[in-house]
Backbone and ligand atoms as CSV (ligand in chain L), in Angstrom:
chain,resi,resn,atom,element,x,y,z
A,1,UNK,N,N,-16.440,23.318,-23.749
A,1,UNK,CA,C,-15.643,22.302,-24.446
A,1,UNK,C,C,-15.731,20.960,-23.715
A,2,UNK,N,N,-15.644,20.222,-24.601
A,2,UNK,CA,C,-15.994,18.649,-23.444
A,2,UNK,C,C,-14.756,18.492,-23.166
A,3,UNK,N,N,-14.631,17.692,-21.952
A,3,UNK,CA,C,-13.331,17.358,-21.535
A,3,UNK,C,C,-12.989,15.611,-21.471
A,4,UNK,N,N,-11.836,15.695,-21.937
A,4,UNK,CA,C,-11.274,14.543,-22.311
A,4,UNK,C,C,-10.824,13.698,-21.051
A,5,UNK,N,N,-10.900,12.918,-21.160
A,5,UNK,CA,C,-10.567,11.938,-19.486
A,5,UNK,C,C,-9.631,10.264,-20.566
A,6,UNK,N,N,-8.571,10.102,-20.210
A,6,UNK,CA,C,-7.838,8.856,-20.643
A,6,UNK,C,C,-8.030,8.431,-19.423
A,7,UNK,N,N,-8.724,7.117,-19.988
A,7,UNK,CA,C,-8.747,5.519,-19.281
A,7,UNK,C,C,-7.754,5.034,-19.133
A,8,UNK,N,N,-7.232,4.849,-17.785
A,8,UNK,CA,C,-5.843,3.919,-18.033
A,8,UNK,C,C,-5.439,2.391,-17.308
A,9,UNK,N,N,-4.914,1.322,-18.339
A,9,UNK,CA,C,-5.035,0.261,-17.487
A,9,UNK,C,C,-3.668,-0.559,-17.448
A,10,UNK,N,N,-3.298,-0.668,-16.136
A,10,UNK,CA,C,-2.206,-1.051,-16.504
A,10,UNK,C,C,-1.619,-3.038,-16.376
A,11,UNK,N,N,-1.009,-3.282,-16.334
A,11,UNK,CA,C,-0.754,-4.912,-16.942
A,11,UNK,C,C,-1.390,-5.588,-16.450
A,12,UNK,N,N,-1.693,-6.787,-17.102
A,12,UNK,CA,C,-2.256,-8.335,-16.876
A,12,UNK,C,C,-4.052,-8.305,-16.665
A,13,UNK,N,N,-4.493,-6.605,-17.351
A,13,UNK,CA,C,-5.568,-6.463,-17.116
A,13,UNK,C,C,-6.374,-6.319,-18.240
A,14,UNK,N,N,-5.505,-6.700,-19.174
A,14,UNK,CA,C,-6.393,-7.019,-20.863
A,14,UNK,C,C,-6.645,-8.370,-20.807
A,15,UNK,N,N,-6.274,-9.270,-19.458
A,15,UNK,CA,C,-6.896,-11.056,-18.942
A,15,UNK,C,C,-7.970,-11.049,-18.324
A,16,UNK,N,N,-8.554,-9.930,-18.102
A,16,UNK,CA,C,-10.004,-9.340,-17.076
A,16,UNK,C,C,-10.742,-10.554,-17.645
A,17,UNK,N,N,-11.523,-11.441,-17.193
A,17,UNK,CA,C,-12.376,-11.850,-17.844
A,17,UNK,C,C,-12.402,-13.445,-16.857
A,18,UNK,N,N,-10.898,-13.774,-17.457
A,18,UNK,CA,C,-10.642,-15.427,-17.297
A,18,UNK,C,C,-9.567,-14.941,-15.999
A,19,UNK,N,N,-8.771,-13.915,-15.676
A,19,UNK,CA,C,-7.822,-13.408,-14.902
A,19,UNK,C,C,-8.616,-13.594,-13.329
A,20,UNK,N,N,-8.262,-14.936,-12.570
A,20,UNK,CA,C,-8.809,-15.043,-11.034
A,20,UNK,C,C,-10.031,-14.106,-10.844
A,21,UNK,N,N,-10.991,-14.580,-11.373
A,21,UNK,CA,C,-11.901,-14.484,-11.758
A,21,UNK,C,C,-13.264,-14.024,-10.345
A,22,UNK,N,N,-12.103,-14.760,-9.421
A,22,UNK,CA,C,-12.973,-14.648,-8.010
A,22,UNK,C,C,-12.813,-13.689,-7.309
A,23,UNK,N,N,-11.175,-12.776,-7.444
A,23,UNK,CA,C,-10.937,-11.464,-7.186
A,23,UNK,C,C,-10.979,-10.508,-7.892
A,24,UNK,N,N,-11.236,-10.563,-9.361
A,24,UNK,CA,C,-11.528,-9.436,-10.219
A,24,UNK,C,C,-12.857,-9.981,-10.811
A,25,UNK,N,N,-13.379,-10.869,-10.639
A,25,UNK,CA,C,-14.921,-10.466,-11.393
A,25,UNK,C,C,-15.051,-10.886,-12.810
A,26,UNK,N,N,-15.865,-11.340,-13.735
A,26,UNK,CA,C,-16.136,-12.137,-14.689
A,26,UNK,C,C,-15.840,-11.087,-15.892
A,27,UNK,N,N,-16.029,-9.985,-15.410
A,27,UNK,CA,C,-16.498,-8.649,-16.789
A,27,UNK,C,C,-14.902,-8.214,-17.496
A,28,UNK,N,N,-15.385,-8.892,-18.980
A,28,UNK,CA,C,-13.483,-8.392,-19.743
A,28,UNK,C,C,-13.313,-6.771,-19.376
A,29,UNK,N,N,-12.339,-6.528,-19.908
A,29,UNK,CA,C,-11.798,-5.120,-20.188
A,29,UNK,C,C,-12.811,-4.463,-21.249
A,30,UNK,N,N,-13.045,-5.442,-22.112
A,30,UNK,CA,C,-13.519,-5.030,-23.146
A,30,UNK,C,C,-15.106,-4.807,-22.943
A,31,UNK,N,N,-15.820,-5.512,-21.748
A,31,UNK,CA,C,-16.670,-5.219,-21.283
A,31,UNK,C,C,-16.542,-3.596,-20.317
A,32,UNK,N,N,-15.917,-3.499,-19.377
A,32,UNK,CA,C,-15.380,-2.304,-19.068
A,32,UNK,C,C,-15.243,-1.102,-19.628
A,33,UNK,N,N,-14.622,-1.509,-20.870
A,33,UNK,CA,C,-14.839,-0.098,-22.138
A,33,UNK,C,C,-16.126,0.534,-22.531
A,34,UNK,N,N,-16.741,-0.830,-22.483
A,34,UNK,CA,C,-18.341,-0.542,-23.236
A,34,UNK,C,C,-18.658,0.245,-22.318
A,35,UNK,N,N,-18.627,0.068,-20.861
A,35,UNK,CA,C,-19.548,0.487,-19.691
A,35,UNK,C,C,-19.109,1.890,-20.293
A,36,UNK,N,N,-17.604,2.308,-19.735
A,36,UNK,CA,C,-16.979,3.605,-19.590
A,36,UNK,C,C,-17.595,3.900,-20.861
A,37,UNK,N,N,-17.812,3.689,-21.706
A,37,UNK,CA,C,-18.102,4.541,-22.967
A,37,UNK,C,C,-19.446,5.031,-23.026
A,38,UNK,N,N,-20.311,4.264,-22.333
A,38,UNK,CA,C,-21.766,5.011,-22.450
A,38,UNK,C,C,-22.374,5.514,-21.184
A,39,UNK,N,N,-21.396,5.286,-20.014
A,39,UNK,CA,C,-21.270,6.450,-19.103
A,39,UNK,C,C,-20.832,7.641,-19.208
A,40,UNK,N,N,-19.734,7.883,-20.052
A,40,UNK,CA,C,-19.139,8.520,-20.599
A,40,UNK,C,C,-20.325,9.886,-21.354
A,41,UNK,N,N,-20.434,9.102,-22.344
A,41,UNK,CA,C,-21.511,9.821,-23.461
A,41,UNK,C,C,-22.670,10.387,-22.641
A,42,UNK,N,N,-22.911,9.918,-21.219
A,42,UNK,CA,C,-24.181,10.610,-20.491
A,42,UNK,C,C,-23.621,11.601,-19.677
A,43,UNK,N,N,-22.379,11.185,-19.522
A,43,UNK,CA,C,-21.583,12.348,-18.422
A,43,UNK,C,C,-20.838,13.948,-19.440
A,44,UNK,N,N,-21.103,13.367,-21.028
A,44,UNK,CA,C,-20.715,14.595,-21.555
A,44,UNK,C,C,-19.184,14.540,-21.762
A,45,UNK,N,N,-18.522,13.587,-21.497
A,45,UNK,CA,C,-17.131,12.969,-21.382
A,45,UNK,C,C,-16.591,12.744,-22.776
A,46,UNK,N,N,-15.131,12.933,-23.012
A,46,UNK,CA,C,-14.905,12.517,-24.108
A,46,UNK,C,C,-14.006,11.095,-23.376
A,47,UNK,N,N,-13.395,9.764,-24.015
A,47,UNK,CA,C,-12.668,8.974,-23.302
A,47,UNK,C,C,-11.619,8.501,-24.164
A,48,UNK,N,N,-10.476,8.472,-23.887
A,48,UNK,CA,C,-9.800,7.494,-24.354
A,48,UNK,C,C,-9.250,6.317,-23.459
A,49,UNK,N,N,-9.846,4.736,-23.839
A,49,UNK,CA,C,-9.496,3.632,-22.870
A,49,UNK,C,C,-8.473,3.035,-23.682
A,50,UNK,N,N,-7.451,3.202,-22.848
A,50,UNK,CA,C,-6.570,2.130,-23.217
A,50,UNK,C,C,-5.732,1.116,-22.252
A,51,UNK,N,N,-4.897,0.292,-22.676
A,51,UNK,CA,C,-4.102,-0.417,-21.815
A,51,UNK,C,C,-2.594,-1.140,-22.469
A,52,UNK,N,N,-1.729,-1.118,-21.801
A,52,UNK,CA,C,-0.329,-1.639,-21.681
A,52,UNK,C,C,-0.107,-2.652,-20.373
A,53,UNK,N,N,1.108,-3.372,-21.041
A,53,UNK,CA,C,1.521,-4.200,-19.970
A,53,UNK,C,C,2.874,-3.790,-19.906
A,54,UNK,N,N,3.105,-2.223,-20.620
A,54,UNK,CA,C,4.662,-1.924,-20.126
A,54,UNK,C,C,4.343,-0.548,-19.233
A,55,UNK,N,N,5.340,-0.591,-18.296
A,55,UNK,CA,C,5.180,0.856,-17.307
A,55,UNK,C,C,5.780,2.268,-18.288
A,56,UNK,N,N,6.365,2.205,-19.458
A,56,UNK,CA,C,6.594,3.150,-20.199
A,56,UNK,C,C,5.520,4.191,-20.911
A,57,UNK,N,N,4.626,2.838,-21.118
A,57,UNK,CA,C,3.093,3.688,-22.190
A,57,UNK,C,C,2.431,4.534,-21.488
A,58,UNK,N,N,2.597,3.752,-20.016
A,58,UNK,CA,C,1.822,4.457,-18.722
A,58,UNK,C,C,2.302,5.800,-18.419
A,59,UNK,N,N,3.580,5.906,-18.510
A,59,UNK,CA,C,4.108,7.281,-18.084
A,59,UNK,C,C,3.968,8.462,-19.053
A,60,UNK,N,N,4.241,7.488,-20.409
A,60,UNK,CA,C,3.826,8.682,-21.785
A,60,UNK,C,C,2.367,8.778,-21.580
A,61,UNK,N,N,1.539,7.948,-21.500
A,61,UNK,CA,C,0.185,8.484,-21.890
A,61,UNK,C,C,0.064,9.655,-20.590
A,62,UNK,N,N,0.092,9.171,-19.337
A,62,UNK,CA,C,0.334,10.389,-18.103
A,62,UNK,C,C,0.553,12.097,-18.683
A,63,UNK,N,N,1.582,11.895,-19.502
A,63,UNK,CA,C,2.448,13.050,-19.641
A,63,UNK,C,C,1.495,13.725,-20.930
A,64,UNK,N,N,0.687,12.637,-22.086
A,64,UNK,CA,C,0.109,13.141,-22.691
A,64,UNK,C,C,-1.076,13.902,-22.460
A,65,UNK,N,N,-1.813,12.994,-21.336
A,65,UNK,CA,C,-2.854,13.844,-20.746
A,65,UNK,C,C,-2.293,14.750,-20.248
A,66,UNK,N,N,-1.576,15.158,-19.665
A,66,UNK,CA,C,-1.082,16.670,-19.109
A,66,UNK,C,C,-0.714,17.974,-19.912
A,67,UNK,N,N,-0.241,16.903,-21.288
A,67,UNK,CA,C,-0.318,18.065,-22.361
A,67,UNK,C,C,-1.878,18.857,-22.835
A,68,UNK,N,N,-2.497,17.835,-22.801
A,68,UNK,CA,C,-3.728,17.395,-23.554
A,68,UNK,C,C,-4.785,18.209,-22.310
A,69,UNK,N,N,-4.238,18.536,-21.133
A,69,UNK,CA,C,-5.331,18.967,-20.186
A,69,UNK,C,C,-6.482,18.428,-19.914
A,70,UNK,N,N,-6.236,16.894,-20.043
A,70,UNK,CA,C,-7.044,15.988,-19.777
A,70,UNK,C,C,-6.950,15.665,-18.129
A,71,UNK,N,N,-7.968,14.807,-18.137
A,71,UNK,CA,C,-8.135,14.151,-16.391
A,71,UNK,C,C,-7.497,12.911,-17.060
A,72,UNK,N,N,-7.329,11.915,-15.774
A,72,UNK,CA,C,-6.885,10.934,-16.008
A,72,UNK,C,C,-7.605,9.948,-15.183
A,73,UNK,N,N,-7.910,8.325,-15.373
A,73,UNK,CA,C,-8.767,7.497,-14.094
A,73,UNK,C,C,-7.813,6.359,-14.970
A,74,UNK,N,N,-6.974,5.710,-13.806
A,74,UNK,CA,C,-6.087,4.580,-14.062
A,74,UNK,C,C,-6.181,3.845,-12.917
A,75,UNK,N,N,-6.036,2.607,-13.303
A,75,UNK,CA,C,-6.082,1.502,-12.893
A,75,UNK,C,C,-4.329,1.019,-12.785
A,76,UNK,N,N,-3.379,1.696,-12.433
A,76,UNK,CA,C,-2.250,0.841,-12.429
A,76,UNK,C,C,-2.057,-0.406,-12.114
A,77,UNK,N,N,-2.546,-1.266,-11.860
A,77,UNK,CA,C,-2.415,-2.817,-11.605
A,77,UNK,C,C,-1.060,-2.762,-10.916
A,78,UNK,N,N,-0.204,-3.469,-10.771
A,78,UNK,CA,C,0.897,-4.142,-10.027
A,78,UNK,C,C,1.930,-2.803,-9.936
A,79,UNK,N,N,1.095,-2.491,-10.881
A,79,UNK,CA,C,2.891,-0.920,-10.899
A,79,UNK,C,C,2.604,-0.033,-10.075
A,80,UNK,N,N,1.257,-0.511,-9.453
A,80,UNK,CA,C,0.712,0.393,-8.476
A,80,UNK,C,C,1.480,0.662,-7.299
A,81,UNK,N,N,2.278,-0.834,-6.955
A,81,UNK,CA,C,2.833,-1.279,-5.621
A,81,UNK,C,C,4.027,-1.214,-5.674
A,82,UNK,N,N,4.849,-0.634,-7.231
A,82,UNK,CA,C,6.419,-0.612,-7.466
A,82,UNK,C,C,6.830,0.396,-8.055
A,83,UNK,N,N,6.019,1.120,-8.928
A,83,UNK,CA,C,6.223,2.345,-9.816
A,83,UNK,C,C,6.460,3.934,-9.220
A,84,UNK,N,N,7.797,4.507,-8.971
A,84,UNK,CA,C,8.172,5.566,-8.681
A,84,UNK,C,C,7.781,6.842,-9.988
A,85,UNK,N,N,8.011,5.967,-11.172
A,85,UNK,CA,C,7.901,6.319,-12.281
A,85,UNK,C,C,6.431,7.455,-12.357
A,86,UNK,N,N,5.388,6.321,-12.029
A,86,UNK,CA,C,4.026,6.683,-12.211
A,86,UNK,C,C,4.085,7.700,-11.452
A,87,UNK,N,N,4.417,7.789,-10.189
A,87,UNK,CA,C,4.401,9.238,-9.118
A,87,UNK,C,C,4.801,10.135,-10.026
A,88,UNK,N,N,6.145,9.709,-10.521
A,88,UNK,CA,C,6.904,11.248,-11.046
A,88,UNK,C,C,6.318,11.785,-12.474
A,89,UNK,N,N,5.656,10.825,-12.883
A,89,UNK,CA,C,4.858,11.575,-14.027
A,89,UNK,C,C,3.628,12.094,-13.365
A,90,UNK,N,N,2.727,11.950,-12.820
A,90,UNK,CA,C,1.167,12.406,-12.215
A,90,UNK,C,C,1.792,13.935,-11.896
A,91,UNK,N,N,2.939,13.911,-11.125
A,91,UNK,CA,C,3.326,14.880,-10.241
A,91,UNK,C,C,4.067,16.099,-11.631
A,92,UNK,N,N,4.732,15.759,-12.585
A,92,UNK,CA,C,4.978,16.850,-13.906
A,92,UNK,C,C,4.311,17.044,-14.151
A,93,UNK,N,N,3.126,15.912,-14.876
A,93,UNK,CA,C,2.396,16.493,-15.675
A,93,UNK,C,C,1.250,17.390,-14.877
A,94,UNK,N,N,1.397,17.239,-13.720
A,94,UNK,CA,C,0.071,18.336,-12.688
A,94,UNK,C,C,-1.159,18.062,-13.455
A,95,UNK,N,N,-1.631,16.551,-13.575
A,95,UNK,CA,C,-2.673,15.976,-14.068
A,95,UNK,C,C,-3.853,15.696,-12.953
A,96,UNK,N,N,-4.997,15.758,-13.124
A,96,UNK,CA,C,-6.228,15.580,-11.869
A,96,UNK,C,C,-5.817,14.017,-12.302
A,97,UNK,N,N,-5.950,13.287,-10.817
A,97,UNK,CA,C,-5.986,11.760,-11.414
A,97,UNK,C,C,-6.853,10.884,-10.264
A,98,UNK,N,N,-7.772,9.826,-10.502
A,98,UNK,CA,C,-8.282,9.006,-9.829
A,98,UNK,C,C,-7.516,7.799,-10.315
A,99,UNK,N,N,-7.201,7.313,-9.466
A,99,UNK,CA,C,-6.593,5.993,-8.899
A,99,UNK,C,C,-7.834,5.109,-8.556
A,100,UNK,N,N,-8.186,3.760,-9.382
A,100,UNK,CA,C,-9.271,2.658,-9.069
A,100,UNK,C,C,-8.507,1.412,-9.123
A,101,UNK,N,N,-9.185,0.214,-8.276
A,101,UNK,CA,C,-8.770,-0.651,-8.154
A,101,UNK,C,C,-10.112,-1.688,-8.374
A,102,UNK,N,N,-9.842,-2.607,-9.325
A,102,UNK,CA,C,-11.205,-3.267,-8.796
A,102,UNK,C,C,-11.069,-4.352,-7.613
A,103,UNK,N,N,-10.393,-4.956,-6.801
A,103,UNK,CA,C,-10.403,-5.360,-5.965
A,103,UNK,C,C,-10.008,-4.487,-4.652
A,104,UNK,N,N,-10.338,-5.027,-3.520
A,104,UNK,CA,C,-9.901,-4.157,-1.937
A,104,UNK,C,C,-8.373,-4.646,-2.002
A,105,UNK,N,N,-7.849,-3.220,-2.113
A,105,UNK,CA,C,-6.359,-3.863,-2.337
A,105,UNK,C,C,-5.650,-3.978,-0.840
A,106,UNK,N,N,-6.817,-3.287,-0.072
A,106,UNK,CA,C,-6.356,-3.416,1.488
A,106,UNK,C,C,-6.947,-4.456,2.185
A,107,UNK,N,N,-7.616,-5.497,1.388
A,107,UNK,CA,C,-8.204,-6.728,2.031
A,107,UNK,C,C,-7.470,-7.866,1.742
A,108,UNK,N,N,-6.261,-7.783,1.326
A,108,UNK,CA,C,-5.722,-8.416,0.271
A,108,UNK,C,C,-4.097,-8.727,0.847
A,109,UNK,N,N,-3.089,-9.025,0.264
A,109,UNK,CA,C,-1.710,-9.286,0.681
A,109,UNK,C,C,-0.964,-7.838,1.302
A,110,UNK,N,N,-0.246,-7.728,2.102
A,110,UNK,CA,C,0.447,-6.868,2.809
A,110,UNK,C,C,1.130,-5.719,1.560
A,111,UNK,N,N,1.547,-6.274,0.394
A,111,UNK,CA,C,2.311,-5.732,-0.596
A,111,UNK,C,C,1.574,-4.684,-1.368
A,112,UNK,N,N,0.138,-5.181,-1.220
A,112,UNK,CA,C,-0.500,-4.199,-2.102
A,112,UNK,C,C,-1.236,-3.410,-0.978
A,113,UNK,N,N,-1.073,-3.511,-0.166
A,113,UNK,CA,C,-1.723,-2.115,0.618
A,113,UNK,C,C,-1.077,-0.468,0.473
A,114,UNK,N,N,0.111,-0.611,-0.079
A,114,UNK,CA,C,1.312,0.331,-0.491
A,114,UNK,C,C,0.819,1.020,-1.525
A,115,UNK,N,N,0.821,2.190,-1.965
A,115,UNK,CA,C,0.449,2.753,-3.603
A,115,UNK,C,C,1.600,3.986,-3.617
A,116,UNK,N,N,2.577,3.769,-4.660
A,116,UNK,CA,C,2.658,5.171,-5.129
A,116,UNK,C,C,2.006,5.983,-5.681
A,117,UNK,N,N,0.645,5.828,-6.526
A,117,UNK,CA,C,0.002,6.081,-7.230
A,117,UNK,C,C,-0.664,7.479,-5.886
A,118,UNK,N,N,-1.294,6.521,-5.032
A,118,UNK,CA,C,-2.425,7.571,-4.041
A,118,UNK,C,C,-1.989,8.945,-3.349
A,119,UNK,N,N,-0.804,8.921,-3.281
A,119,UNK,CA,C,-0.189,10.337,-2.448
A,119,UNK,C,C,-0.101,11.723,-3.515
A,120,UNK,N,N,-0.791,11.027,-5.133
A,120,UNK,CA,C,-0.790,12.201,-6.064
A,120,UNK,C,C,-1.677,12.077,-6.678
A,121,UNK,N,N,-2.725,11.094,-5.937
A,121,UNK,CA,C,-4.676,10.804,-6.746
A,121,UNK,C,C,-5.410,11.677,-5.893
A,122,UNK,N,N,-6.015,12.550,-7.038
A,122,UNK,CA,C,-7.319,13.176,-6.060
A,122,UNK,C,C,-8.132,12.365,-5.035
A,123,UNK,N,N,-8.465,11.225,-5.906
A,123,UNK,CA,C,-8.928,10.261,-4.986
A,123,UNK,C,C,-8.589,8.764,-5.460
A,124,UNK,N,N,-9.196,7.640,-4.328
A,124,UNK,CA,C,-9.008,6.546,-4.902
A,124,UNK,C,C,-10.199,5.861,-4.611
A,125,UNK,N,N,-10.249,4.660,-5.466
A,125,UNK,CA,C,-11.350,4.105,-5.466
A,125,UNK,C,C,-11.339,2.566,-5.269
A,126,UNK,N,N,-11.667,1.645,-5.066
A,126,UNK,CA,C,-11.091,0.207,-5.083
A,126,UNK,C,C,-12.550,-0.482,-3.924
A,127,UNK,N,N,-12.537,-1.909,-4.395
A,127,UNK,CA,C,-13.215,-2.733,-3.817
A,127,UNK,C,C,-14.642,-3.069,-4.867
A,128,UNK,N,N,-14.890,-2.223,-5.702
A,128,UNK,CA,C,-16.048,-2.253,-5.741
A,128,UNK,C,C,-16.414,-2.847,-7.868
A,129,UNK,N,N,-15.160,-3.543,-8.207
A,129,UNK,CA,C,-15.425,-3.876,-9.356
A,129,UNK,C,C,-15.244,-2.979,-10.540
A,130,UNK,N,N,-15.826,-3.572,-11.409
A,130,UNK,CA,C,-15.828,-2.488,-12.133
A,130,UNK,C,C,-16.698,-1.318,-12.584
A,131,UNK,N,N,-17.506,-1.007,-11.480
A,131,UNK,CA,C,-18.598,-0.240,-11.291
A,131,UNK,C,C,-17.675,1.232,-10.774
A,132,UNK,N,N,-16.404,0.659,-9.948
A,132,UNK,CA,C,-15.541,1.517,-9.661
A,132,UNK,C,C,-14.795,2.551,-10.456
A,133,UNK,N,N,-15.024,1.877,-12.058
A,133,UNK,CA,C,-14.314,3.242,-13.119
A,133,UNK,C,C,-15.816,3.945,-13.641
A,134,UNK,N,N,-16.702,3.587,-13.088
A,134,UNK,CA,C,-18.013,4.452,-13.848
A,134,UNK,C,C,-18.437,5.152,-12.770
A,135,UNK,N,N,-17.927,4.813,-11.614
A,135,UNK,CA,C,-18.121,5.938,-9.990
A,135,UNK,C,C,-17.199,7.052,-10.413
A,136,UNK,N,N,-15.827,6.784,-10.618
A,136,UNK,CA,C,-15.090,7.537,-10.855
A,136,UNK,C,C,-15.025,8.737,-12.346
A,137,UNK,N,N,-15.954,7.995,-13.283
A,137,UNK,CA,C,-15.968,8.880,-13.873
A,137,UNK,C,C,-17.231,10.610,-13.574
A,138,UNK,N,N,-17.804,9.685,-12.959
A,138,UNK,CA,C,-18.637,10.246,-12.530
A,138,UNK,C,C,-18.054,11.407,-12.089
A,139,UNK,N,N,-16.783,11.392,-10.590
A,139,UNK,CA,C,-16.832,12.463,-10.035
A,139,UNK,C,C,-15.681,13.407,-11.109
A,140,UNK,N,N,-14.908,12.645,-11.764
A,140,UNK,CA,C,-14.226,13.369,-13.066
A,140,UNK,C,C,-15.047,14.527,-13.497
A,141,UNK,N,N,-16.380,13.993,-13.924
A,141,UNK,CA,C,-17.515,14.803,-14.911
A,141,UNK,C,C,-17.338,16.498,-13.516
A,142,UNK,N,N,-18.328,15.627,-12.554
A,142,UNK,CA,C,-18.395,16.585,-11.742
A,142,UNK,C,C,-16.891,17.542,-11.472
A,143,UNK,N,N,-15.873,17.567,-11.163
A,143,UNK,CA,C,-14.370,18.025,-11.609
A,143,UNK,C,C,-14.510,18.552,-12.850
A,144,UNK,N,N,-15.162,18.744,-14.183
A,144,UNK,CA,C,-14.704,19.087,-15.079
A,144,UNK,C,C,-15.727,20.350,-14.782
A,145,UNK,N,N,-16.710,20.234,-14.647
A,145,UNK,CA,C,-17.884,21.308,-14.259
A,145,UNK,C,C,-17.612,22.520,-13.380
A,146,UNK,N,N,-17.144,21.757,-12.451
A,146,UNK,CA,C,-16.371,23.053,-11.245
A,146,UNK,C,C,-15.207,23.833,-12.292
A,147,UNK,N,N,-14.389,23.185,-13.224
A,147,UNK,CA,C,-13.756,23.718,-13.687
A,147,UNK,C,C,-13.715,24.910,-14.322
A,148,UNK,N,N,-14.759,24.143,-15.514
A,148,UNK,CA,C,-15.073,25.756,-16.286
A,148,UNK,C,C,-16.229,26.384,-15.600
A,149,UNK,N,N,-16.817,26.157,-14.396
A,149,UNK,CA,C,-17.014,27.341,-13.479
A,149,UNK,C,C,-16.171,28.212,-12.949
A,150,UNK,N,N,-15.023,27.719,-12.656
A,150,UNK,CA,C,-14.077,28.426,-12.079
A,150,UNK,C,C,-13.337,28.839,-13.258
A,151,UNK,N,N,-13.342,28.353,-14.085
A,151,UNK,CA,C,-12.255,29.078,-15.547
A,151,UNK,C,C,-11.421,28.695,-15.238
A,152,UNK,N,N,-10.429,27.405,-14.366
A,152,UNK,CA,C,-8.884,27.310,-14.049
A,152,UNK,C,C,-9.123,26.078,-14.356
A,153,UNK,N,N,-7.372,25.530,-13.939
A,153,UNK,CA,C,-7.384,24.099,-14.401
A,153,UNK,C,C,-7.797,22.980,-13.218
A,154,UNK,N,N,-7.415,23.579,-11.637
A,154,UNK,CA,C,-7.267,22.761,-10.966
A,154,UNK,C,C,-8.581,23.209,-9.719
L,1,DQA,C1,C,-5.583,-4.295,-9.157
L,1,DQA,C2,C,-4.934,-4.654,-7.824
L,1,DQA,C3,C,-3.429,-4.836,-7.974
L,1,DQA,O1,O,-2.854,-5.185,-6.731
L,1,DQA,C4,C,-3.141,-5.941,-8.969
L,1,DQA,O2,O,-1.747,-6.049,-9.180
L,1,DQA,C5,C,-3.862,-5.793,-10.252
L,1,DQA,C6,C,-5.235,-5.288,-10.243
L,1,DQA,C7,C,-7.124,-4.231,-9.048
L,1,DQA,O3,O,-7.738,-3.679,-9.958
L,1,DQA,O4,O,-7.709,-4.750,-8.096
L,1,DQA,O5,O,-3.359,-6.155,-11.316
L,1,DQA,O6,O,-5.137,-2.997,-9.540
């Protein structure tokens, strides 16, 4: 069965494009999608990309992939550095999750070196653009493989 992986992005990151342009890089969201989508299609991936600028959608979609026995690869943006929320959903829904950043969020202001997000991400990813959600899907794919080798979820 292919396995489903939700894209997740969270606020001020549907401005990708024109958004300080010198720390996130020229490429829209909507460029981003394209990538994930035909990485995707080679990795055997099913995707759903989406994005909000409220921390609510973030926690439902979380909870949906967990219904859904999906993986998850999110980008929390700012809620990364404030959201208890996001922990406590990753952590119900017992969702596989990669955490990406496209900037070094540890090269960066003192505030964002903090993640609630990472203490419940398989892994994390950051520094490297947006090449960073098509790395990550990558090892998703690979995660889904071990899976139904192993016949379990985790
Ligand atoms: C970001 C880093 C966050 O600190 C910031 O709030 C963002 C984007 C990144 O992709 O580099 O909105 O998650």
């Amino acid at each position: 069965m292919t396995k489903k992986v939700f894209v997740l992005n969270g606020p001020n990151l549907n401005l990708l494009g024109t958004r300080e342009p010198g720390i996130y890089g020229v490429t829209t969201l909507e460029g981003i999608s394209e990538a994930c989508k035909q990485e995707a299609e080679q990795l055997g991936l099913e995707i759903d990309f989406r994005q909000s600028n409220y921390e609510g959608d973030l926690v439902s979609w979380i909870q949906e992939a967990g219904a859904e026995n999906a993986f998850v690869l999110i980008n929390p943006a700012a809620y990364t550095h404030t959201s208890v929320a996001l922990q406590d959903a990753i952590r119900a829904a017992q969702v596989t999750v990669i955490e990406v950043h496209l900037s070094n969020i540890h090269a960066r202001e003192p505030f964002r070196q903090h993640s609630y997000v990472s203490p419940v991400a398989k892994g994390v990813i950051f520094g490297l653009g947006a090449q960073g959600y098509l790395l990550g899907l990558r090892a998703l794919a690979a995660f889904a493989t071990e899976e139904q080798n192993n016949g379990h979820k985790r």
